[in-house]
C-alpha positions in Angstrom: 176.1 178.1 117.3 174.8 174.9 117.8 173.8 172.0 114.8 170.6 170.6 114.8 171.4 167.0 115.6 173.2 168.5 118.9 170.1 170.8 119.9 168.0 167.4 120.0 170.2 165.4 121.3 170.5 167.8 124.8 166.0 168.3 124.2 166.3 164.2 124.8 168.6 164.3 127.4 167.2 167.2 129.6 163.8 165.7 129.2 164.6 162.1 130.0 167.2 163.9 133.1 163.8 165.7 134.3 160.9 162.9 133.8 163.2 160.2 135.1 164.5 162.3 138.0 160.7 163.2 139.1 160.1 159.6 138.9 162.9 158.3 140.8 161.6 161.4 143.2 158.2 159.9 143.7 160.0 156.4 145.2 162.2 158.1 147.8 158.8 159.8 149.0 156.9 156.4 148.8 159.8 154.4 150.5 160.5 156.4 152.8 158.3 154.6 155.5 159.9 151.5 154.9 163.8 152.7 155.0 164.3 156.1 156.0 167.9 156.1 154.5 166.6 154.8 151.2 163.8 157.2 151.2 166.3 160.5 151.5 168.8 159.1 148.8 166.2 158.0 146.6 164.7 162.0 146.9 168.5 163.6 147.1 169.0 161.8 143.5 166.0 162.0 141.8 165.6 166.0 142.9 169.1 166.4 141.5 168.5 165.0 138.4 165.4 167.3 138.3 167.5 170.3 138.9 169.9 169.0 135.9 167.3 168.6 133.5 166.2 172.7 134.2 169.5 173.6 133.7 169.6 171.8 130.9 167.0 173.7 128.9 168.4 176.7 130.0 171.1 176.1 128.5 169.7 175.1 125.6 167.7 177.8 125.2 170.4 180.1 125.3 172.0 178.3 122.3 171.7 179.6 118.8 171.2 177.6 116.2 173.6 177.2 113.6 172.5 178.1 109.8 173.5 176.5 107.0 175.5 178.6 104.5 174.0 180.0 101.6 175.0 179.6 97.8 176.6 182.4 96.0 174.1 184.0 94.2 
């Protein structure tokens, strides 16, 4: 069980992880020609920040969320 403000909170984070990780992917592949080296780290980080962010929503998707407690009635 899981609040609300926590469930968006890792929805920001897996999202920025995977946009910003497919981006940093892109630079690697377009430097590449220039440094080699640079190229491959820039990939090697940006796909593993890719692979965080999926794992990410599965894990968030595997989370309940929590309820809030009803009155006595």
């Amino acid at each position: 069980m899981a609040a609300q403000r926590t469930l968006a909170r890792m929805d920001t984070i897996a999202w920025s992880l995977i946009y910003g990780g497919l981006f940093v992917l892109a630079l690697g592949i377009a430097s590449h020609g220039r440094t080699a080296i640079g190229g491959w780290s820039l990939g090697v980080l940006g796909g593993l920040a890719t692979v965080a962010g999926v794992v990410l929503i599965v894990v968030r998707a595997r989370l309940s969320r929590e309820e809030p407690p009803r009155g006595r009635g």
